[in-house]
C-alpha positions as CSV (number, residue, x, y, z in Angstrom):
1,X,81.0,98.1,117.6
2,X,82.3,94.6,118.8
3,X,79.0,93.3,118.1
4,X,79.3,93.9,114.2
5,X,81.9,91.0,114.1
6,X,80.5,87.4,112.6
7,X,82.2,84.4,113.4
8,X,82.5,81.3,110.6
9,X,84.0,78.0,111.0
10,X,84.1,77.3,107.4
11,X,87.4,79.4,107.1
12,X,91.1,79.5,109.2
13,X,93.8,81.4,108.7
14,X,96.9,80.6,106.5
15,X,100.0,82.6,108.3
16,X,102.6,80.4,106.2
17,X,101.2,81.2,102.8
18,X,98.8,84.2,102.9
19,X,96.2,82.3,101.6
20,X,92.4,82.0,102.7
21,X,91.6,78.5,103.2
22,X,88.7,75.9,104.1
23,X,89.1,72.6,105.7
24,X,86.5,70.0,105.5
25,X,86.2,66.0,104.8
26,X,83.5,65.7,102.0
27,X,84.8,65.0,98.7
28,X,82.3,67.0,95.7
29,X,79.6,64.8,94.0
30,X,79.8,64.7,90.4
31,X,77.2,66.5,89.0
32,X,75.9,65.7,85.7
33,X,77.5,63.5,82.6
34,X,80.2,66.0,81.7
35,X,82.1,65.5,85.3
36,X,82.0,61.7,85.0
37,X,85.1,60.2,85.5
38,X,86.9,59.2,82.4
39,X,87.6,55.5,82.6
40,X,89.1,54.9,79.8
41,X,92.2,57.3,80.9
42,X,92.2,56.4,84.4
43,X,92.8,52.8,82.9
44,X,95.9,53.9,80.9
45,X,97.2,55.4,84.4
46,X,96.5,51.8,85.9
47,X,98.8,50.9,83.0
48,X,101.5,53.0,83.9
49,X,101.5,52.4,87.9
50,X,101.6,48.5,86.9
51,X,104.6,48.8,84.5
52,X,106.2,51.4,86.6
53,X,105.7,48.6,89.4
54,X,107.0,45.5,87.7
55,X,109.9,47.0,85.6
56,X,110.7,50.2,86.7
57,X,115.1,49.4,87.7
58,X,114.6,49.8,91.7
59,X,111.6,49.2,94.3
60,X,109.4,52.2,94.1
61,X,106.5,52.4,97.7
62,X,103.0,52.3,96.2
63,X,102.4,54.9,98.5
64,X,105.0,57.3,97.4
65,X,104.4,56.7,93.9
66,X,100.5,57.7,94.2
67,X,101.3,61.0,96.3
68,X,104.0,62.0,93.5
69,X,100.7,61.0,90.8
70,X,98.6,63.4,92.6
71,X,101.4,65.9,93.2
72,X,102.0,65.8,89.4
73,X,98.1,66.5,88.8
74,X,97.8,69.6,91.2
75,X,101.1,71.2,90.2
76,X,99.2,71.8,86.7
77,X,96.7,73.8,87.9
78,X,97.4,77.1,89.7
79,X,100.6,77.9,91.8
80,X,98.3,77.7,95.0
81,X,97.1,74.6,94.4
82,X,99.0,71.6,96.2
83,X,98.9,68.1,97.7
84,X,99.5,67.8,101.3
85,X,100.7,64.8,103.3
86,X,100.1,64.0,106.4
87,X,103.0,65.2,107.7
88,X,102.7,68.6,105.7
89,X,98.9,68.7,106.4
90,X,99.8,68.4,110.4
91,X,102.8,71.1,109.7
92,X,100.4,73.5,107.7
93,X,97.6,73.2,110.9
94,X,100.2,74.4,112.8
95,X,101.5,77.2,111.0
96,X,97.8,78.3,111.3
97,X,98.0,79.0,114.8
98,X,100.3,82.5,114.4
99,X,103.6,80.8,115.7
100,X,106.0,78.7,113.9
101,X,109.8,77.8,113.5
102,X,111.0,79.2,110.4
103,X,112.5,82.7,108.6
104,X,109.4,84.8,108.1
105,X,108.2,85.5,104.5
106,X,105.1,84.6,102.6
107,X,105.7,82.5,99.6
108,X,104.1,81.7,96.3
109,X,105.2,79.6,93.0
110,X,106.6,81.7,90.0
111,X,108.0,79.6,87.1
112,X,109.5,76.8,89.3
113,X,111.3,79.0,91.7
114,X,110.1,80.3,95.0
115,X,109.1,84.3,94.6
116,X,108.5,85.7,98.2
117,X,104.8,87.1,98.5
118,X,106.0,89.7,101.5
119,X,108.4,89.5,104.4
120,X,106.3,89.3,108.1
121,X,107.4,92.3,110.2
122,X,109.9,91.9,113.0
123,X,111.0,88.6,111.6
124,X,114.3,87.0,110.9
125,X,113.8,87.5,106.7
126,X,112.6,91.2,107.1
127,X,115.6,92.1,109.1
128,X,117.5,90.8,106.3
129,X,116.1,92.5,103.9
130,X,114.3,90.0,101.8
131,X,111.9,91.9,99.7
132,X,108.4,91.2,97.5
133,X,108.8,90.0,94.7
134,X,112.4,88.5,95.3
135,X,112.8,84.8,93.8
136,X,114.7,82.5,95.9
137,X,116.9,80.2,93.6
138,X,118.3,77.6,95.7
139,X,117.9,77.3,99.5
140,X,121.5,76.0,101.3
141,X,123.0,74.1,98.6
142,X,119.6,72.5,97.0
143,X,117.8,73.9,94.0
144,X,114.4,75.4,94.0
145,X,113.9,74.3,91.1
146,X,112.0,70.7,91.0
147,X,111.1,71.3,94.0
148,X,106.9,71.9,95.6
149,X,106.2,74.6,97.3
150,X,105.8,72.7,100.6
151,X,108.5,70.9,100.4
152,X,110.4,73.8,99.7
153,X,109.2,75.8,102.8
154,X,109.6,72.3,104.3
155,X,113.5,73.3,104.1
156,X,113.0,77.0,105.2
157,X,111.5,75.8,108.2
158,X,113.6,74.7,111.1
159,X,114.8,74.5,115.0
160,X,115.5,77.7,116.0
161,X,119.4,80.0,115.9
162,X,119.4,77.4,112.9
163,X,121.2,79.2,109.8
164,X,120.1,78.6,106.3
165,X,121.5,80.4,103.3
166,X,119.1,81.8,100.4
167,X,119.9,82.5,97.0
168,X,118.1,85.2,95.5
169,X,117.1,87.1,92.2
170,X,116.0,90.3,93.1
171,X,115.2,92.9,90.0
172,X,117.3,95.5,89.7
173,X,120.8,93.5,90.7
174,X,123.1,92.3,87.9
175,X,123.6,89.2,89.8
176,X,122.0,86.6,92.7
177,X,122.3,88.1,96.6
178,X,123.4,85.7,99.3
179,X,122.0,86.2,102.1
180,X,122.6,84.2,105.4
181,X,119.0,83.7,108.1
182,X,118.9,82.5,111.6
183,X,115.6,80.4,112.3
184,X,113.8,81.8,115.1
185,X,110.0,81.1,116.9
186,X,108.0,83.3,114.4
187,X,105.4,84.9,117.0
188,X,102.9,86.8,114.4
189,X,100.8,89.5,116.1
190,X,98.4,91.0,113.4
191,X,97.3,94.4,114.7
192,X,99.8,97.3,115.9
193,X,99.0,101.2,116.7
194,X,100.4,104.3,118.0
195,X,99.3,108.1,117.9
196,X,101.4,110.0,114.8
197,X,100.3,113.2,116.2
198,X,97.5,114.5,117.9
199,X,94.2,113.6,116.2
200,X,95.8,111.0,114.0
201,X,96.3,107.7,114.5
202,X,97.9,104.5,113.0
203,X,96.9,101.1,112.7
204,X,99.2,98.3,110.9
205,X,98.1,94.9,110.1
206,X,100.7,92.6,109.4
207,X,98.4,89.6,108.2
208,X,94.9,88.7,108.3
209,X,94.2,86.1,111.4
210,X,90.8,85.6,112.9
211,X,90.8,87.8,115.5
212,X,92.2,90.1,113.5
213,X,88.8,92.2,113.6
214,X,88.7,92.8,117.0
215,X,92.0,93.7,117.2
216,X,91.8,96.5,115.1
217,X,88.4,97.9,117.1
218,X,89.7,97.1,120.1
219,X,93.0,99.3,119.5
220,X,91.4,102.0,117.6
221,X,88.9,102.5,120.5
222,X,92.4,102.7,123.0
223,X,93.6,105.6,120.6
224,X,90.1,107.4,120.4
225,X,90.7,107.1,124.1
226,X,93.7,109.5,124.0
227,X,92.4,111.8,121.6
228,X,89.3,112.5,119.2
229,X,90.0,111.5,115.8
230,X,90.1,113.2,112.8
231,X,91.9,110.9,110.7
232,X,93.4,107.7,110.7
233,X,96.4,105.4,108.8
234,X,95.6,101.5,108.1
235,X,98.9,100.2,106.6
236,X,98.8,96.9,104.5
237,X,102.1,97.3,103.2
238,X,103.9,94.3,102.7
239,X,100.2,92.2,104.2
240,X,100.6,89.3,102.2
241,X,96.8,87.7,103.4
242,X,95.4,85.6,105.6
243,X,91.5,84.7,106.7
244,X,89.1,86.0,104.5
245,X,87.1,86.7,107.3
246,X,89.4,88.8,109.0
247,X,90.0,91.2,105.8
248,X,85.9,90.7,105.8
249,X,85.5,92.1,109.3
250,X,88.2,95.3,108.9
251,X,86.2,96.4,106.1
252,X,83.4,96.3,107.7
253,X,84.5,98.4,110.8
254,X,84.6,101.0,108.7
255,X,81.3,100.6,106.3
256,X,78.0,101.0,107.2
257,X,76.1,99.0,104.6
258,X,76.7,97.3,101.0
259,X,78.7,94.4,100.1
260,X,82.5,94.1,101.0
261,X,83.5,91.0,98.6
262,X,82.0,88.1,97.1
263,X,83.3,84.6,95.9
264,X,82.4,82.9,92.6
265,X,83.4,78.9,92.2
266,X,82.1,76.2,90.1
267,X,80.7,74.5,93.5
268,X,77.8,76.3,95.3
269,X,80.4,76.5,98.7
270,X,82.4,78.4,96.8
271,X,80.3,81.1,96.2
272,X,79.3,83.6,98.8
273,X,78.5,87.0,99.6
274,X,79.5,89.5,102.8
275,X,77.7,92.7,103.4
276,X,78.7,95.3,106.2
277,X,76.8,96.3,109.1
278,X,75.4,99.1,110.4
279,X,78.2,100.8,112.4
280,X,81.9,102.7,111.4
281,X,84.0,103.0,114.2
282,X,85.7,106.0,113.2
283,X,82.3,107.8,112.7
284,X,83.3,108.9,109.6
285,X,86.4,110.7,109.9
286,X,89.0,110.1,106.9
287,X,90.7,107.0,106.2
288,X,94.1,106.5,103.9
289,X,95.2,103.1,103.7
290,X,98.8,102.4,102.8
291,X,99.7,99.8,100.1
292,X,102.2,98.4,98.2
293,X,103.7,95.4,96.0
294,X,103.6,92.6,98.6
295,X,99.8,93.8,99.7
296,X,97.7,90.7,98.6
297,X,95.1,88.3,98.7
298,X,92.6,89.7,101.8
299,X,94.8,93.0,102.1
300,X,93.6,93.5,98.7
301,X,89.9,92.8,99.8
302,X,90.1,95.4,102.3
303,X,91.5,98.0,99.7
304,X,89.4,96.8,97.1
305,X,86.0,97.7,99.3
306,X,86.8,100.6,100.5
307,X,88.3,102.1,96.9
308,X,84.9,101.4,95.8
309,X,82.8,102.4,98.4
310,X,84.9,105.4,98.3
311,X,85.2,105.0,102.3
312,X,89.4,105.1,101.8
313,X,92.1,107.0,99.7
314,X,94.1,104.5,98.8
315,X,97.9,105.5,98.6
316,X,101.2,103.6,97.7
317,X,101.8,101.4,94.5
318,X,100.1,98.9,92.6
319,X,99.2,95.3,94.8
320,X,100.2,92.0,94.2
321,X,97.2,90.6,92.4
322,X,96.5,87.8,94.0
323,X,92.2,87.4,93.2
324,X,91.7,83.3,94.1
325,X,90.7,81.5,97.4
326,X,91.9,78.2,98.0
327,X,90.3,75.6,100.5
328,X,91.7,73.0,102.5
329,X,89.8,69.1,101.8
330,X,90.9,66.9,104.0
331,X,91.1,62.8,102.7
332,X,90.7,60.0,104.3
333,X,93.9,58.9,104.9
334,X,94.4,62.1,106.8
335,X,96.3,63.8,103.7
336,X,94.7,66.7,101.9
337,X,94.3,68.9,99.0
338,X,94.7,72.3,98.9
339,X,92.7,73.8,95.8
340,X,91.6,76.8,94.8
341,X,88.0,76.9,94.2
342,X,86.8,80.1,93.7
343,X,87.7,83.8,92.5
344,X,86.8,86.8,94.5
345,X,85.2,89.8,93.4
346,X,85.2,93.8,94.8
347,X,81.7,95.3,95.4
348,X,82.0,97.0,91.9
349,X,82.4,93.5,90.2
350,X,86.4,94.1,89.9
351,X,88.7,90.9,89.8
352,X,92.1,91.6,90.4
353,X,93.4,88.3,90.0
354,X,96.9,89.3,88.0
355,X,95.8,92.4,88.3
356,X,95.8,94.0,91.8
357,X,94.5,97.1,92.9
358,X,95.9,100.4,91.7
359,X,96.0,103.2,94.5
360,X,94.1,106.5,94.1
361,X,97.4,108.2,94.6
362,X,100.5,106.4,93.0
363,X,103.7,106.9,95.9
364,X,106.8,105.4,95.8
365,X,108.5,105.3,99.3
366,X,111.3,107.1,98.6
367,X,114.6,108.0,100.3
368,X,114.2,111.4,102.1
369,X,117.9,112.3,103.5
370,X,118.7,112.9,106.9
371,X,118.4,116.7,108.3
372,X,120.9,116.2,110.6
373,X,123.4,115.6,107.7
374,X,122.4,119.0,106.0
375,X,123.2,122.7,106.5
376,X,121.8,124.5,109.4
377,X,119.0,126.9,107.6
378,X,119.7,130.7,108.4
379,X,116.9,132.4,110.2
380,X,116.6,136.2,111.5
381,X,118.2,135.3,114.7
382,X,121.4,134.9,113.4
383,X,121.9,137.9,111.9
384,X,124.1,140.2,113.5
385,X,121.9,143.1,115.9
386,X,118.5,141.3,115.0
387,X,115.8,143.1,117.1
388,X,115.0,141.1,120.1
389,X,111.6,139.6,120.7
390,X,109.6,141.6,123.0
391,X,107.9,138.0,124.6
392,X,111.4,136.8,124.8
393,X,111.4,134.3,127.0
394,X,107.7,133.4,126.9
395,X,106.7,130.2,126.1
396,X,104.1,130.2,123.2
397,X,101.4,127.5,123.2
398,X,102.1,125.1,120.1
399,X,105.6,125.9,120.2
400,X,107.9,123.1,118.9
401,X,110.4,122.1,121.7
402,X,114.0,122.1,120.9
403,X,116.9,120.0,121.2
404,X,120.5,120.6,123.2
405,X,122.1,121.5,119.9
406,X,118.7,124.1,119.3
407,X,117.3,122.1,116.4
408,X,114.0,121.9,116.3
409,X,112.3,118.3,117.0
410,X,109.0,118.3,115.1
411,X,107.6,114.1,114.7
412,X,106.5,114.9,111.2
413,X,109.6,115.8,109.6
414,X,111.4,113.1,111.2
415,X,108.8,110.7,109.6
416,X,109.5,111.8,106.6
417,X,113.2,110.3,107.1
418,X,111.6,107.2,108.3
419,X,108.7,106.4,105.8
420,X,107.7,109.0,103.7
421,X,104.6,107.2,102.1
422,X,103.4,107.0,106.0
423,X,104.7,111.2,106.2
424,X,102.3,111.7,103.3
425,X,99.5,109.9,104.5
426,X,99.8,111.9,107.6
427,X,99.8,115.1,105.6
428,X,96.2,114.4,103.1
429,X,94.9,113.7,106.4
430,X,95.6,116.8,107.9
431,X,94.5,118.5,104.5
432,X,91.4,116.9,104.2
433,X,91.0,118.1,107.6
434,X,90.9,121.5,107.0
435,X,89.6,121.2,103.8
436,X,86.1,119.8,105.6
437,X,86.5,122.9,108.4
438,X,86.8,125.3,106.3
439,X,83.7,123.8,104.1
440,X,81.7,123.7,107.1
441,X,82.4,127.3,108.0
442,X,81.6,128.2,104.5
């Protein structure tokens, strides 16, 4: 299965902002008449630069002054496209290697404010409680607004058991949160499992890297290891991206053929097709994959291919909706631009750029309360003079075990405390399941 994995240079992974990117040093030829460079306006910002330069009431660098221009040009476009110095072009290759100094979150653009894409698991924001969808208002005493994005995360980055205090919107709350981070080493590892019960198993990825992939067949095959089977969980909740050819080679673990996602761009870089392999290492058993509001960019690949392949029941609530790609271009003064170039596209020709992707099954994760808090539930045995059990004693194979104060400890119901979309998954699984035995039988 291994073997089905392709490797490309032509894309790395973006940890810090959940974005699939390309870094390269050629700049685009202009094509034909109607890309030609407009003289006459690029004369009247000549004009500007020089009166800027000569009476303008302090000093302003040349440098500084042509970064902001270009700044100014890119911040028009889309909220993922950006101008990167050097300095934020060396931080951003470094971000890229899955372990930075900073808080944790995924971030995007949203009306001048910073809204936060999705919290990274086991990280300094998610332990805080930052949330999708939350827009962060002023970071420490300084405004968000005016602000870049990179120089905004600029801020949010930091030395380590450094504090910095966020401002927040969140929906729902009559007024902003404060809410106080320490900085820690963010160490990002993509792919987690465990067993949920016997013949079910459950894989998370926390973001899209480029061994992502093999991750995920390499722990799948340990948990086929300890048992066959017959259903598994991929949870993308809260996945805010990542390489596009990590979400390319997860979908196609599990597909044997057809396309998985293609690209469509104005350049003919930009536009590209991926097809699956032969090979899907769960040999067909059933699939849910677990989504939600801070599920984007190549999360939503993955869901997107295998809603329509109809390989995956897709279950949660409504993705974020993030349908571009961005690449890296690299100039030669060691700066860069970071523009998005092309849209992508599910094998059914869906965009979901604004849009996301709408689960087959529609589930909140709601609150379930704890059991330990409610009544104890009457049974037959304590009744007064119940008959006694004639196997008294006997110790029944599949028998729950119980605990010192004789309540039963069954895995499932106390997942259903824990993460009830997860609880549910579990539970279609098992139904499919026996739907397909008893099917087979008939």
């Amino acid at each position: 299965m291994l073997q089905k994995l392709r490797t490309s240079t032509f894309f790395i992974a973006g940890i810090l902002l959940g974005l699939s990117m390309a870094i390269g040093h050629s700049v685009y030829a202009l094509k034909d008449d109607k890309q030609s460079i407009p003289f006459e306006d690029l004369q009247a910002f000549t004009d500007v630069f020089s009166r800027i330069k000569s009476d303008y009431v302090e000093a302003v660098d040349d440098k500084k002054l042509l970064e902001d221009a270009i700044r100014g040009m890119l911040s028009g476009l889309d909220p993922h496209s950006s101008f990167l110095d050097t300095e934020e072009f060396s931080d951003l290759r470094i971000g890229t290697t899955g372990q930075f100094g900073g808080l944790g979150i995924e971030v995007g653009m949203e009306n001048g404010f910073i809204k936060v894409i999705s919290p990274i698991d086991d990280t300094p924001a998610s332990r805080a409680g930052i949330q999708a969808k939350d827009l962060i208002i002023r970071l420490d005493e300084t405004p968000v607004k005016g602000l870049t994005l990179t120089e905004a995360v600029k801020l949010m980055r930091g030395k380590p058991n450094t504090d910095i205090k966020l401002t927040i919107v969140r929906e729902g709350e009559t007024k902003p949160l404060i809410i106080n981070i320490t900085r820690e080493i963010i160490r990002v590892k993509s792919v987690k499992k465990r067993m949920l019960e016997e013949g079910y198993g459950y894989v998370r990825i926390t973001n899209f890297q480029s061994r992502t992939a093999t991750d995920l067949l390499k722990s799948i095959s340990a948990l086929q290891e300890e048992s066959k089977l017959d259903g598994l969980v991929l949870d993308l909740r809260n996945n805010p991206g990542g390489v596009l050819n990590g979400a390319v080679g997860v979908s196609d673990a599990f597909l044997d053929e057809g396309l998985i996602v293609y690209t469509e761009g104005r350049i003919n870089d930009s536009s590209l097709k991926y097809t699956a392999t032969p090979g899907d290492i769960l040999n067909g058993a059933s699939l849910v994959i677990l989504v939600n509001g801070g599920s984007a960019s190549a999360s939503e690949i993955v869901a997107g291919a295998m809603q329509d392949h109809k390989r995956a029941i897709i279950m949660g609530f409504k993705t974020f909706g993030k349908g571009s790609v961005q690449t890296i271009q690299e100039l030669r003064n060691g700066s860069a631009v970071k523009l998005t170039t092309a849209r992508y596209f599910t094998p059914n020709g869906r965009s979901i750029q604004a849009e996301g992707i709408v689960p087959d099954i529609k589930l909140r994760n709601l609150k379930v309360s704890d059991r330990k808090k409610a009544p104890k539930a009457i049974s037959e045995k304590d009744l007064s003079g119940h008959l006694s059990n004639p196997e008294n004693g006997v110790e029944k194979k599949g028998s729950e075990s119980t605990s010192k104060d004789g309540t039963k400890e069954d895995s499932s119901q106390n997942l259903s405390e824990t993460d009830y979309q997860l609880f549910e998954a579990l539970n279609l699984l098992k139904g499919i399941t026996i739907a397909n035995k008893i099917q087979h039988k008939g």
